[in-house]
C-alpha positions in Angstrom: -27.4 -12.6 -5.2 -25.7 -15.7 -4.6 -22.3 -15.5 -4.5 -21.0 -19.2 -4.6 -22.9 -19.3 -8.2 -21.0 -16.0 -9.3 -17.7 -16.0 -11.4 -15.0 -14.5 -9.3 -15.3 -11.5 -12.2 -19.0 -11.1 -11.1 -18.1 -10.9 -7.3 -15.3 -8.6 -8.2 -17.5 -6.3 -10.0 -20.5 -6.7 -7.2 -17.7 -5.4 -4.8 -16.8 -2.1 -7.1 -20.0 -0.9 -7.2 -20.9 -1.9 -3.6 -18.1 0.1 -2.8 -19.0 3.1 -4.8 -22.7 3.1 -3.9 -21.8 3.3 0.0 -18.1 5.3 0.1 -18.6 7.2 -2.9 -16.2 7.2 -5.8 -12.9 8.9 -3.9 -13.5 6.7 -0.7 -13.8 3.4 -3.0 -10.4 4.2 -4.6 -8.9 5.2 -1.3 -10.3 2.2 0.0 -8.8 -0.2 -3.0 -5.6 1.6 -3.0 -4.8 0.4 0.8 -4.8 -3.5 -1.0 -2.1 -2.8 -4.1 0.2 -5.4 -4.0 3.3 -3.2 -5.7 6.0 -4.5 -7.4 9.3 -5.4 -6.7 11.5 -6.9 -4.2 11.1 -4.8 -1.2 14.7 -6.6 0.6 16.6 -6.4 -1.8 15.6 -2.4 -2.5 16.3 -1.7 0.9 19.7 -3.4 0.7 20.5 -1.4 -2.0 19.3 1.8 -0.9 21.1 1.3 2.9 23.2 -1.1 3.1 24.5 -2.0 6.3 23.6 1.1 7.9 21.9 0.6 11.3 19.2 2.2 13.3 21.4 4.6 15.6 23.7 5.3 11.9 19.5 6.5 10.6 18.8 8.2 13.6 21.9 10.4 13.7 21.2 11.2 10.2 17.9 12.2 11.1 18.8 13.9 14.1 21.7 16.1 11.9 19.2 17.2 9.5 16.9 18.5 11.9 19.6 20.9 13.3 21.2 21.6 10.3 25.0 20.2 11.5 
């Protein structure tokens, strides 16, 4: 197999079933999921979802959960 001759859709499919042949079919997806690229605008989410709050304003949430305060 010589992989500068094959299309990037051959060498994407040699990879799957490399993949499944050695990790099985579980372990190949487990291994592919670590890559997604997701969607989105992961800054601007965050903004959105905290705000300005800082890491002692988290912690002290955190930490009042736990006791139950």
């Amino acid at each position: 197999m010589n992989a500068r001759k094959m299309t990037l859709n051959q060498i994407y499919e040699a990879g799957l079933e490399a993949l499944n042949r050695e990790l099985g079919p579980v372990g190949m997806v487990r291994f592919l999921q670590q890559f997604e690229t997701g969607r989105g605008d992961y800054s601007r989410e965050r903004r959105r979802l905290l705000g300005k709050t800082t890491v002692k304003a988290l912690a002290r949430k955190i930490q009042k959960r736990r006791t139950g305060a």
